[in-house]
C-alpha positions, -999 to 999 in steps of 0.1 A, spaced: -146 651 -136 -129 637 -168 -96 632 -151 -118 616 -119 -130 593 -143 -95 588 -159 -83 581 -124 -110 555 -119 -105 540 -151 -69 529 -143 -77 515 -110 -104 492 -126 -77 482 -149 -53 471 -126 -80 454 -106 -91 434 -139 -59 426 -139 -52 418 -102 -85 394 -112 -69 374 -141 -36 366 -119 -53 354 -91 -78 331 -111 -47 323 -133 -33 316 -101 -63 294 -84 -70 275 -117 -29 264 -117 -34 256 -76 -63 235 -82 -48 217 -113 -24 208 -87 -46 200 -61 -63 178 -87 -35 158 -97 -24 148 -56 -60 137 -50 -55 111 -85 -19 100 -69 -39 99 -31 -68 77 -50 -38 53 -71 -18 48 -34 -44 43 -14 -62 17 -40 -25 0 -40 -27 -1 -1 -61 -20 -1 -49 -41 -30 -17 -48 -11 -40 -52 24 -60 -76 7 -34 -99 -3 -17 -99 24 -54 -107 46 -56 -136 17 -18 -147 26 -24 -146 61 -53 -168 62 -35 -191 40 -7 -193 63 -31 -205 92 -46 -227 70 -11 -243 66 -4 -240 105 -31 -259 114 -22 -289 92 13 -285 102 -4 -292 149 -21 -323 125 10 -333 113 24 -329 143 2 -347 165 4 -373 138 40 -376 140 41 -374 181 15 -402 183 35 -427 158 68 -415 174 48 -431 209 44 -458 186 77 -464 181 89 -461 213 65 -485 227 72 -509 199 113 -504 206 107 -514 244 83 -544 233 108 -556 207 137 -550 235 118 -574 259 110 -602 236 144 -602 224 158 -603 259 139 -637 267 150 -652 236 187 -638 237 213 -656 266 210 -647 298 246 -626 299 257 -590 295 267 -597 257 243 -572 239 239 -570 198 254 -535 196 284 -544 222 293 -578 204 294 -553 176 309 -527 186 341 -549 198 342 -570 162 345 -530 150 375 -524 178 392 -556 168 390 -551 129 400 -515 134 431 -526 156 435 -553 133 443 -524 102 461 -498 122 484 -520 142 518 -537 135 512 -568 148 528 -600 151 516 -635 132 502 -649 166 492 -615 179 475 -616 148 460 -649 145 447 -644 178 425 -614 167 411 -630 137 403 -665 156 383 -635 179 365 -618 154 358 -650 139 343 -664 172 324 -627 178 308 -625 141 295 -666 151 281 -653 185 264 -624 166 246 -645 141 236 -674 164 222 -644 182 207 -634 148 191 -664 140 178 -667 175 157 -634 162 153 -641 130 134 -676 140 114 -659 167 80 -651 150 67 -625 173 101 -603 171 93 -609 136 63 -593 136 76 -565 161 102 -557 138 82 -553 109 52 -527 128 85 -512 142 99 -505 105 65 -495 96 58 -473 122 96 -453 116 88 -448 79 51 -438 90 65 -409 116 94 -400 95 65 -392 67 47 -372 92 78 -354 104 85 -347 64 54 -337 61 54 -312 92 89 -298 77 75 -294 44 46 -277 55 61 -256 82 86 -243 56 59 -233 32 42 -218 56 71 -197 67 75 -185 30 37 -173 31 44 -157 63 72 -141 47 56 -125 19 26 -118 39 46 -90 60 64 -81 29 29 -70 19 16 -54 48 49 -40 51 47 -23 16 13 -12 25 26 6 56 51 25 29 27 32 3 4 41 31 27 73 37 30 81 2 -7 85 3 -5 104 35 18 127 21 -3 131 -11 -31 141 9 -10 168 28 0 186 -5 -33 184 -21 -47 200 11 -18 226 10 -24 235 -26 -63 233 -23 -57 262 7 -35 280 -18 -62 277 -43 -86 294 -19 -72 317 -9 -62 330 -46 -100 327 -54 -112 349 -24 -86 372 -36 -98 366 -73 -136 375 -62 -122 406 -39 -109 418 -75 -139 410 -93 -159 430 -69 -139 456 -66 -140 461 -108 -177 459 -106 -174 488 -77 -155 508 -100 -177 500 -132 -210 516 -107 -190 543 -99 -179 553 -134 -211 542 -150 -230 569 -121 -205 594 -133 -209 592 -169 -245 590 -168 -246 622 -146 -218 636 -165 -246 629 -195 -275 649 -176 -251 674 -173 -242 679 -205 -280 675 -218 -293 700 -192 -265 722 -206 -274 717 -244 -311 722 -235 -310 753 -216 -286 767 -243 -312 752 -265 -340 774 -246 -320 806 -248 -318 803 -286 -351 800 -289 -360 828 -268 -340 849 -286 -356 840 -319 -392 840 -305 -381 881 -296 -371 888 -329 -405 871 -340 -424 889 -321 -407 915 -326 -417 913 -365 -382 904 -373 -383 878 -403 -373 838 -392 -363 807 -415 -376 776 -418 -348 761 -394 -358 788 -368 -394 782 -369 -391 746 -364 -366 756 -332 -395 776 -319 -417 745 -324 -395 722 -305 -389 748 -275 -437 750 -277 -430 789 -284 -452 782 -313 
């Protein structure tokens, strides 16, 4: 039995020890496991942060839109302004104006011819002479026509809500670039932050994949931590059954021993044979006395 029990001894040892590994093991596992769910937590809080902005950004960015179709209706109405001023101002010039084919912009445009040839040419005195008498008589043509406009109160007028009406829808077409263009810039940094939370998304996806594959691990070394543990306390029943009956045995052994002795001492006593003190008190404790 003892080298049963020395047997048994040594294969509860090595399951003790088989025990501390794996909960060694599991508590390294779930340290790890521990430490992706914190970086899982930290990404996916950047991702709402990021989210968030970007939901604040984008609703910003309509807000901007929307004034940008004002602006822009704005602008389109005064541009119908203008247009319908320019074909106004056209008319009333064209009754005050000579009745010919000698427009403004053509008298204009062949002072600009003359002058040019005027620069570029080699030209003789009276070739000359006869370009500047020209330009003279074409400049005088244009400011009679001038004053004829000038003097004309309703052109006047025309002229001036023309003027006004160009500065107006070139305010409103600032105004749509300006705010178009900011928008575009929120727009911009909008995506950049959905498109950041996309990327820390994964991060946090792939967080979650290793704490899951190193909570798994961490299971699986505490099932084979508690298969270790219960396999000890097997052994410890199983050795601590032995013993004890090892103890019985040795008891029932030491008694009956016990009970020969004192058989043989109560035969010498009654045989007349004289006891000591020690044997007496052996009789006593077997009841032979």
């Amino acid at each position: 039995m003892t080298e049963l029990l020395e047997e048994l001894e040594e294969k509860k040892e090595k399951a003790n020890h088989r025990a501390d590994k794996y909960k060694r093991l599991r508590n390294k596992k779930n340290d790890e496991a521990n430490r992706w769910v914190e970086k899982r937590d930290e990404l996916n809080a950047e991702v709402r942060e990021l989210i968030e902005t970007g939901n604040e950004l984008k609703e910003e960015r309509d807000e901007l839109n929307e004034k940008v179709q004002e602006y822009k209706e704005k602008r389109n109405k005064l541009n119908e302004k203008v247009n319908e001023l320019s074909r106004k101002l056209a008319r009333e010039k064209e009754k005050v104006l000579p009745d010919d084919d000698k427009s403004m912009d053509k008298i204009k445009k062949n002072i600009e011819e003359l002058e040019f040839k005027q620069m570029t040419n080699v030209l003789s005195t009276d070739k000359e002479k006869e370009i500047v008498d020209k330009i003279s008589d074409l400049k005088e043509e244009l400011d009679e026509r001038r004053e004829l406009i000038e003097e004309n109160e309703e052109i006047r007028e025309l002229s001036q809500g023309l003027e006004e009406a160009k500065e107006e829808a070139e305010e409103s077409h600032n105004k749509v670039s300006e705010l178009a263009e900011n928008a575009q810039k929120i727009h911009d940094k909008m995506l950049e932050n959905f498109q950041k939370a996309d990327e820390v998304r994964k991060k946090a996806d792939e967080a979650q994949e290793k704490f899951l594959k190193a909570k798994k691990k961490a299971d699986e070394y505490h099932e084979k931590h508690i298969e270790a543990v219960n396999e000890v306390q097997d052994y410890s029943k199983i050795i601590s059954g032995l013993k004890n009956k090892q103890r019985k045995a040795k008891k029932k052994k030491e008694e009956t021993e016990a009970q020969k002795e004192a058989q043989e001492l109560y035969d010498k006593f009654k045989k007349g044979e004289k006891l000591g003190t020690d044997d007496i008190m052996t009789l006593q404790k077997a009841g032979l006395l």
